[in-house]
DOROPA-817166 format. One record per residue: residue number from 1; x, y, z of N, C-alpha, C, O, CB in turn; residue in three letters. Coordinates in nm, 3 decimals, decimal comma. Glycine has a CB too. Example, Ala and Ser with C-alpha at 12.3 -4.5 7.8 and 13.67 -1.06 7.14 Angstrom:
DOROPA-817166
     i        nu        nv        nw       cau       cav       caw        cu        cv        cw        ou        ov        ow       cbu       cbv       cbw    aa
     1     1,319    -0,569     0,780     1,230    -0,450     0,780     1,320    -0,330     0,780     1,424    -0,332     0,846     1,131    -0,447     0,905   ALA
     2     1,285    -0,225     0,708     1,367    -0,106     0,714     1,290     0,003     0,787     1,341     0,114     0,804     1,408    -0,060     0,572   SER
END
This chain:
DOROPA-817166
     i        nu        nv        nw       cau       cav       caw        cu        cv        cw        ou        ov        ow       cbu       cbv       cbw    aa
     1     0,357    -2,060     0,935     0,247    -1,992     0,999     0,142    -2,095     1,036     0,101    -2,176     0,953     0,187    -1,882     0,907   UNK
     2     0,100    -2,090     1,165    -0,025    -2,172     1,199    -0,142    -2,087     1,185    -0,155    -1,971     1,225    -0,022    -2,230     1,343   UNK
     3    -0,222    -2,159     1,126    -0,357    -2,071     1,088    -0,500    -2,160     1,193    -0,616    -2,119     1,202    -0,389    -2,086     0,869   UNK
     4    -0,443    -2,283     1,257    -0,556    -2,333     1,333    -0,676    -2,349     1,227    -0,663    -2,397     1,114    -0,593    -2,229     1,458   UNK
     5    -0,800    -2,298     1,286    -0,927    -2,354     1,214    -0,920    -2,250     1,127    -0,895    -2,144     1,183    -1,074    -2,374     1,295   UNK
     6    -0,938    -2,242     0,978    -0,954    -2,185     0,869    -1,094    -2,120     0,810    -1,157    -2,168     0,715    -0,910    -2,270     0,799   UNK
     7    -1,132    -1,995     0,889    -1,216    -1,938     0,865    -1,174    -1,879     0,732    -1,058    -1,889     0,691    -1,250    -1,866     0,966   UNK
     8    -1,312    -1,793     0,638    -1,293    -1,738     0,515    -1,165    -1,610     0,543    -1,103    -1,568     0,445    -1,451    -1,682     0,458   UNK
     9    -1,146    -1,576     0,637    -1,029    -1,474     0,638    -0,879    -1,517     0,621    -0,780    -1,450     0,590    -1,034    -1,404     0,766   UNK
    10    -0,894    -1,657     0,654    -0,737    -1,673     0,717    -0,712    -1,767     0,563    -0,601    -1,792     0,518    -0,710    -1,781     0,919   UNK
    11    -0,864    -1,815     0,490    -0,868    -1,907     0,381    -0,775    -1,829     0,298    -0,654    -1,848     0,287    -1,015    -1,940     0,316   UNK
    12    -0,864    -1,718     0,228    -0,791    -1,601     0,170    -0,627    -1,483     0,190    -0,587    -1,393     0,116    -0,891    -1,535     0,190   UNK
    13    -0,580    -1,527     0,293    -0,466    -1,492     0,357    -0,350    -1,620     0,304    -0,240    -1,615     0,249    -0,500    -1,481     0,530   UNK
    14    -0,437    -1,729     0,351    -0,359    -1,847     0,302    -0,318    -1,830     0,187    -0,200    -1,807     0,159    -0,420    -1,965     0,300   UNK
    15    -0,437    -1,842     0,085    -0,417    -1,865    -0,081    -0,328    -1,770    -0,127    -0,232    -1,804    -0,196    -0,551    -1,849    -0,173   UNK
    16    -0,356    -1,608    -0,086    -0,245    -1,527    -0,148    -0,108    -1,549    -0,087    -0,028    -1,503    -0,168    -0,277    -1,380    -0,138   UNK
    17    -0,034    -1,605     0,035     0,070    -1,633     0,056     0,147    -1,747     0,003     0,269    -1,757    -0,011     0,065    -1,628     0,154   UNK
    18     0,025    -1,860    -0,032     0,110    -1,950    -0,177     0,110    -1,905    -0,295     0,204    -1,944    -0,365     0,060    -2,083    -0,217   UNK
    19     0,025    -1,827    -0,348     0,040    -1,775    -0,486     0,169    -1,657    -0,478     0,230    -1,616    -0,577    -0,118    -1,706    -0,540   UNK
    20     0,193    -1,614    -0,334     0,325    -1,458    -0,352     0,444    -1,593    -0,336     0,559    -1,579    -0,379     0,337    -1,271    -0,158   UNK
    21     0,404    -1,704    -0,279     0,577    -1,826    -0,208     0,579    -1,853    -0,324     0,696    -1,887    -0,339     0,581    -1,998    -0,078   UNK
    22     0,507    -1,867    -0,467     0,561    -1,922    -0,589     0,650    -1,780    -0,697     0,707    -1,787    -0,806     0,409    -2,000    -0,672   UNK
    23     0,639    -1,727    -0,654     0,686    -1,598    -0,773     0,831    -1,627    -0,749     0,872    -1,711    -0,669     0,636    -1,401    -0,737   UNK
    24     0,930    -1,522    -0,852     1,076    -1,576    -0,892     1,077    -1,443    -0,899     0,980    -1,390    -0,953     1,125    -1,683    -1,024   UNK
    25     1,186    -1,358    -0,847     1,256    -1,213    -0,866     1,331    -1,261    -1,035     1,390    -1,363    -1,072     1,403    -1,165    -0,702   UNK
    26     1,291    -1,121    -1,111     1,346    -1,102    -1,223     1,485    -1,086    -1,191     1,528    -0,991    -1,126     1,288    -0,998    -1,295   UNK
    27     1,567    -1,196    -1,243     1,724    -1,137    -1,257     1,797    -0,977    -1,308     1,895    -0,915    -1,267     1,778    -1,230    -1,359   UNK
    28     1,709    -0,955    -1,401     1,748    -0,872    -1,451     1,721    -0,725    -1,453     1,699    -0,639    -1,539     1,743    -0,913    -1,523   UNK
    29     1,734    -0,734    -1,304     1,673    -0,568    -1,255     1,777    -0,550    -1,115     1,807    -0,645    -1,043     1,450    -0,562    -1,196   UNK
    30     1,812    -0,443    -1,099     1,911    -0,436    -0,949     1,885    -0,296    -0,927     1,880    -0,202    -1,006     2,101    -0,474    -0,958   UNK
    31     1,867    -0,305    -0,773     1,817    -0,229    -0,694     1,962    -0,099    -0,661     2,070    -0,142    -0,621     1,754    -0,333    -0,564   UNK
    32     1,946     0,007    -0,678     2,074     0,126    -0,632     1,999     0,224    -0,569     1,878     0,245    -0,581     2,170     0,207    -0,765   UNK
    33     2,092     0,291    -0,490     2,049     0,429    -0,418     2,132     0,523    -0,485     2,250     0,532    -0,450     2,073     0,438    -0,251   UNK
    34     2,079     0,608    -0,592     2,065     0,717    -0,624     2,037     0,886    -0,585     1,918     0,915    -0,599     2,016     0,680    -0,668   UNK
    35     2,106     0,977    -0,548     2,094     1,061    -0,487     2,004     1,071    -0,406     1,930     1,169    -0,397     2,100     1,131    -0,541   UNK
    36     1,996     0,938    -0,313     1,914     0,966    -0,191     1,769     0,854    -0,228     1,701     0,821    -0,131     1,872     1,163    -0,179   UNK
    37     1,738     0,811    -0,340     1,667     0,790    -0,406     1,689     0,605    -0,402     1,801     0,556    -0,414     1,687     0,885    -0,525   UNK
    38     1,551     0,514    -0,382     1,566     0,382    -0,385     1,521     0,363    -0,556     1,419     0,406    -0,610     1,466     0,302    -0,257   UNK
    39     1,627     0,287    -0,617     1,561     0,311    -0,760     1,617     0,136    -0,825     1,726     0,079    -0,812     1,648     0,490    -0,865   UNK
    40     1,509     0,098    -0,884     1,520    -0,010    -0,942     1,544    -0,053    -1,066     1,446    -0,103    -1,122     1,449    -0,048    -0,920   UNK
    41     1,648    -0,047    -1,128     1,690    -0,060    -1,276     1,693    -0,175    -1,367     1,684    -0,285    -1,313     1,804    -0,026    -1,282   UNK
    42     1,705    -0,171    -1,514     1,660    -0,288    -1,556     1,815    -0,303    -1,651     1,861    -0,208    -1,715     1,488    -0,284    -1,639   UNK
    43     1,878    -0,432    -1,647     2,019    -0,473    -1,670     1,990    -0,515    -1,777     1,875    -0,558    -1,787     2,095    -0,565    -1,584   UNK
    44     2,062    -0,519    -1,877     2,119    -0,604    -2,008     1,995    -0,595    -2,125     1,965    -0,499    -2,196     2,154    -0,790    -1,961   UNK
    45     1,950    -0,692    -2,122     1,846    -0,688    -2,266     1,697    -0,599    -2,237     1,614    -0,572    -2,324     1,792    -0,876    -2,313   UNK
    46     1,687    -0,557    -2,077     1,604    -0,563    -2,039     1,594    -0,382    -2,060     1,483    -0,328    -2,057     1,602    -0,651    -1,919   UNK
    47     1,698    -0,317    -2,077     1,741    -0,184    -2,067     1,634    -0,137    -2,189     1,557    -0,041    -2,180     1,920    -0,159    -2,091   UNK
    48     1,643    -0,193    -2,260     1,608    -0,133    -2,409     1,412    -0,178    -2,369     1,335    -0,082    -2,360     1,721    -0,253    -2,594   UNK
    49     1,382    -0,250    -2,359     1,283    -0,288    -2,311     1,156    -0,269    -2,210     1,037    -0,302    -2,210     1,324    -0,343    -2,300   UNK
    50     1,232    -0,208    -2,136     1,185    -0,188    -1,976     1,197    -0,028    -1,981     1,121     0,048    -1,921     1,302    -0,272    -1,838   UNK
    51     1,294     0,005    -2,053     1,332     0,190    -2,124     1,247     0,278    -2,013     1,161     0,362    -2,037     1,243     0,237    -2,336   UNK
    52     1,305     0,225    -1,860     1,263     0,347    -1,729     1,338     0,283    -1,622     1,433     0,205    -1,639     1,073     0,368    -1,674   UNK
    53     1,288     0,322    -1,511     1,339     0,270    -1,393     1,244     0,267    -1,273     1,151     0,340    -1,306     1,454     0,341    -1,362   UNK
    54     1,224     0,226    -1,165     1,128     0,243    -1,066     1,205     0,295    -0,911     1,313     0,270    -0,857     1,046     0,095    -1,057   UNK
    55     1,127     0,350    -0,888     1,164     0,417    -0,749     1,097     0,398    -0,644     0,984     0,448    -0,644     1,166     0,543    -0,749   UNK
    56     1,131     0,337    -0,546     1,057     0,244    -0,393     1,100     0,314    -0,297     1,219     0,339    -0,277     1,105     0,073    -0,352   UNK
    57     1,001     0,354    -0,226     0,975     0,426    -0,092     1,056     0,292     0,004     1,068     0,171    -0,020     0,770     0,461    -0,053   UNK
    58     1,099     0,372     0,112     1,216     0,277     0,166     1,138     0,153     0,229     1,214     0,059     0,253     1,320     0,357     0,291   UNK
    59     1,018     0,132     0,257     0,962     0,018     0,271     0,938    -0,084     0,149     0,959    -0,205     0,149     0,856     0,050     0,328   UNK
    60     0,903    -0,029     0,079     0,942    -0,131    -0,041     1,066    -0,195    -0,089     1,065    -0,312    -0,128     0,913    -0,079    -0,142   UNK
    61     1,225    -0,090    -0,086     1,333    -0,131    -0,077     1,400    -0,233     0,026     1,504    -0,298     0,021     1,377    -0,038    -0,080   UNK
    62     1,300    -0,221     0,119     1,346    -0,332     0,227     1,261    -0,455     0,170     1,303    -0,570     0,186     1,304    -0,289     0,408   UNK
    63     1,172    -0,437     0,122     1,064    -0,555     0,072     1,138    -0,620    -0,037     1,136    -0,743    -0,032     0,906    -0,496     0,009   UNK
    64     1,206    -0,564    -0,138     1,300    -0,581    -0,260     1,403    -0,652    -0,200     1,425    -0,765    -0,243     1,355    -0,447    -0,333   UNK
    65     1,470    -0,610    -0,111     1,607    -0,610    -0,088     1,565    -0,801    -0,002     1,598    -0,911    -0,046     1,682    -0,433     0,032   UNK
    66     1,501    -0,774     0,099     1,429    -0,932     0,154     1,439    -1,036    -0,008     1,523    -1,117    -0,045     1,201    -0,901     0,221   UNK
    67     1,319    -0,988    -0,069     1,296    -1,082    -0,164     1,396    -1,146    -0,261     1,401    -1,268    -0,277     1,211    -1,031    -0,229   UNK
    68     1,481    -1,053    -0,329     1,647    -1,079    -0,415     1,719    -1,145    -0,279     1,828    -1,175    -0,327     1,756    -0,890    -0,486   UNK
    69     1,723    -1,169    -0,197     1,783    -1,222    -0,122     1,712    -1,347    -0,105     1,753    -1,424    -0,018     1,806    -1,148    -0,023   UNK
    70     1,611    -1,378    -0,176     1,568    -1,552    -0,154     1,469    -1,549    -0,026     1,416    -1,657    -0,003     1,726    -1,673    -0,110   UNK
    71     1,428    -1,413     0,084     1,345    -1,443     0,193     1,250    -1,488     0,139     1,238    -1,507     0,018     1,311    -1,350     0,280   UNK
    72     1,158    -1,514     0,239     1,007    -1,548     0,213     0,921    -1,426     0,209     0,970    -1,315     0,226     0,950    -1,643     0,324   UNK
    73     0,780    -1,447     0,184     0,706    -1,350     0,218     0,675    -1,296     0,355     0,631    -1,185     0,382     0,613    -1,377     0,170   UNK
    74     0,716    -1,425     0,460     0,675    -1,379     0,601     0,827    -1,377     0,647     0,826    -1,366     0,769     0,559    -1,489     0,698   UNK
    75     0,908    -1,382     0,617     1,042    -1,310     0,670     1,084    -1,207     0,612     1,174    -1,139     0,660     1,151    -1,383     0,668   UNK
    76     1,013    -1,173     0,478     1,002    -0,972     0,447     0,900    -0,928     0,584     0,919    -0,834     0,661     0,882    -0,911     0,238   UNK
    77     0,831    -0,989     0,587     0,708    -0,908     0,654     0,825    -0,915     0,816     0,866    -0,808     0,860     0,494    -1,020     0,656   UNK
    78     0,840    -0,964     0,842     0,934    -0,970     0,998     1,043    -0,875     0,954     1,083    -0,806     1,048     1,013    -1,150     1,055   UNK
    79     1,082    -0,860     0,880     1,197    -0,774     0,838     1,135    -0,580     0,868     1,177    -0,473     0,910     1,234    -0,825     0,638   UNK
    80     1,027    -0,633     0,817     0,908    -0,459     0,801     0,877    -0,445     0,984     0,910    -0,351     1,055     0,671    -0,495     0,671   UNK
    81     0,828    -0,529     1,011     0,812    -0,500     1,186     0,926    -0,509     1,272     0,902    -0,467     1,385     0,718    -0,604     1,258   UNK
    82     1,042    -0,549     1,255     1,155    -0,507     1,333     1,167    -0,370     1,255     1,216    -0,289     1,334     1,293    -0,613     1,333   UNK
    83     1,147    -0,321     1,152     1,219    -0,169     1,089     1,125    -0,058     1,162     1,144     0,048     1,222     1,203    -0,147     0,883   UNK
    84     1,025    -0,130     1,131     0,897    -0,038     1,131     0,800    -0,025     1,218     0,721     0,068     1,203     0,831    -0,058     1,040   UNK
    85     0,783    -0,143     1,361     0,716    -0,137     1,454     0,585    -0,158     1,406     0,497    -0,087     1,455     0,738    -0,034     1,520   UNK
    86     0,548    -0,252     1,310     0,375    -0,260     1,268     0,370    -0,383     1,269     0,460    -0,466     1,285     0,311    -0,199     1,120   UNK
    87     0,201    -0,404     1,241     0,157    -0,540     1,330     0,191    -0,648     1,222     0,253    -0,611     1,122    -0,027    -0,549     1,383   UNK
    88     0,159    -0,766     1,235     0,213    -0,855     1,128     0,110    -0,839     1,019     0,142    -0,839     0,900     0,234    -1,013     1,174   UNK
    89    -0,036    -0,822     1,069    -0,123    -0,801     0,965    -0,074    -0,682     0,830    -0,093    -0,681     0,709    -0,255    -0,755     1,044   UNK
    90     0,004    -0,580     0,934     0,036    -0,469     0,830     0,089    -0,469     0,755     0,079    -0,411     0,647     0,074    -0,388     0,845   UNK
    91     0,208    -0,579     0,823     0,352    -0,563     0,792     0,325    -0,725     0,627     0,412    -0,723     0,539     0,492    -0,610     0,997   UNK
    92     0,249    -0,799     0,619     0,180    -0,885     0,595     0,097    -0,810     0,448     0,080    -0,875     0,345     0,102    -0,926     0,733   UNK
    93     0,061    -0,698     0,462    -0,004    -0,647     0,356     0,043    -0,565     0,298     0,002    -0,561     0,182    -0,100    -0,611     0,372   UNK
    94     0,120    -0,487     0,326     0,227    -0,440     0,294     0,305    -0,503     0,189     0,303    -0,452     0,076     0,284    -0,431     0,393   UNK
    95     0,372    -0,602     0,211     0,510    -0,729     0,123     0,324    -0,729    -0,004     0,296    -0,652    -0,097     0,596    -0,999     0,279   UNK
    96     0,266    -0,813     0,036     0,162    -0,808    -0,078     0,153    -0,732    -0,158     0,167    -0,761    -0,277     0,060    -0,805    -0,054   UNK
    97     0,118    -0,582    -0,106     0,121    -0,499    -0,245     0,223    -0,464    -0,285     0,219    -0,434    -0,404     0,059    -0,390    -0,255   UNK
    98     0,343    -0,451    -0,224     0,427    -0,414    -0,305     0,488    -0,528    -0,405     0,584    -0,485    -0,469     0,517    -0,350    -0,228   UNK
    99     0,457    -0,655    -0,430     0,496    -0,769    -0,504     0,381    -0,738    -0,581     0,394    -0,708    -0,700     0,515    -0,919    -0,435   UNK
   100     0,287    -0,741    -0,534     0,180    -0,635    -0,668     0,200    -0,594    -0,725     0,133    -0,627    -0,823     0,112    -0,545    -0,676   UNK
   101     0,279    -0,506    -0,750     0,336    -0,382    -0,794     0,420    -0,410    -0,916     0,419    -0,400    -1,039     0,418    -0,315    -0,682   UNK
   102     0,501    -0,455    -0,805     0,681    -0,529    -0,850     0,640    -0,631    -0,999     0,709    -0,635    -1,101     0,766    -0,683    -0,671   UNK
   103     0,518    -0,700    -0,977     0,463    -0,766    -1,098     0,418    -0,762    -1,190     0,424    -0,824    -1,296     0,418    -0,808    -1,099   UNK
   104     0,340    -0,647    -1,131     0,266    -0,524    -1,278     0,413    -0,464    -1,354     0,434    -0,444    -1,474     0,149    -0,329    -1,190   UNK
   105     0,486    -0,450    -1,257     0,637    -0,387    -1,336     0,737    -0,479    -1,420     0,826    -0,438    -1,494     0,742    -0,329    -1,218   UNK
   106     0,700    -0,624    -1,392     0,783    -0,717    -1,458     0,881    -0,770    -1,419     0,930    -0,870    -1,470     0,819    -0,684    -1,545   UNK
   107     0,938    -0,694    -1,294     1,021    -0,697    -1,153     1,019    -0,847    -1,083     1,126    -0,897    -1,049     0,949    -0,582    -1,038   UNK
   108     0,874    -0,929    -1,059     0,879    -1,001    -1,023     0,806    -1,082    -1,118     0,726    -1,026    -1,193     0,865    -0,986    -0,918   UNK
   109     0,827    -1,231    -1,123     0,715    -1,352    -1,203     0,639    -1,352    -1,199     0,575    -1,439    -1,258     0,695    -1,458    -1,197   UNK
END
C-alpha cells in the first residue's frame, strides 16, 4: 500500500495494519459449515479448554478462510470487495474487527 504523505489518518491506518501483518492464526481451531451455519471449532487440547465454538457471519468466514490460508490483511480485504462490492476503506475495517474479535476469542495471536 502507498500511503504518500502520512497524515494522522493514514499514520493510524498504518500502525494497525503492522500490528494485524504480525498476528499468527491459532492452529488449533478449523473452520466447518454446519447446517447452514459458519462455525469455528476448537481441535485437540483446545476442546476441553475453549469448551464452545464460534459462529461467523459469512463475511467473517471469508475473512477466516483468507487468513488460515496465510493472506494478508489487504488481500482479505480485496477478497471482501470482489465478494461484496465495498470500498477498500470498508472492506479494510471490516478484516480489522473481525481479527478483533478472532483475538478476544483466542482464534488468532
Amino acid at each position: 500500500m502507498h500511503y504518500g504523505l502520512l497524515n494522522e489518518r493514514n499514520k493510524a491506518e498504518l500502525l494497525r495494519l503492522m500490528m494485524v501483518s504480525e498476528m499468527q492464526m491459532n492452529k488449533d481451531f478449523v473452520l466447518r459449515k454446519v447446517c447452514g451455519l459458519n462455525v469455528v471449532l476448537p481441535t485437540g487440547a483446545n476442546v476441553k479448554e475453549f469448551g464452545g465454538a464460534l459462529n461467523l457471519n459469512d463475511t467473517a468466514a471469508l475473512i477466516y478462510e483468507q487468513l488460515q490460508a496465510g493472506k494478508s490483511v489487504e488481500e482479505a480485504a480485496d477478497a471482501l470487495m470482489e465478494a461484496y462490492d465495498v470500498t477498500r476503506e470498508t472492506a479494510l475495517a471490516d478484516v480489522q474487527e473481525t481479527i478483533g474479535s478472532l483475538r478476544e476469542a483466542g482464534v488468532v495471536a
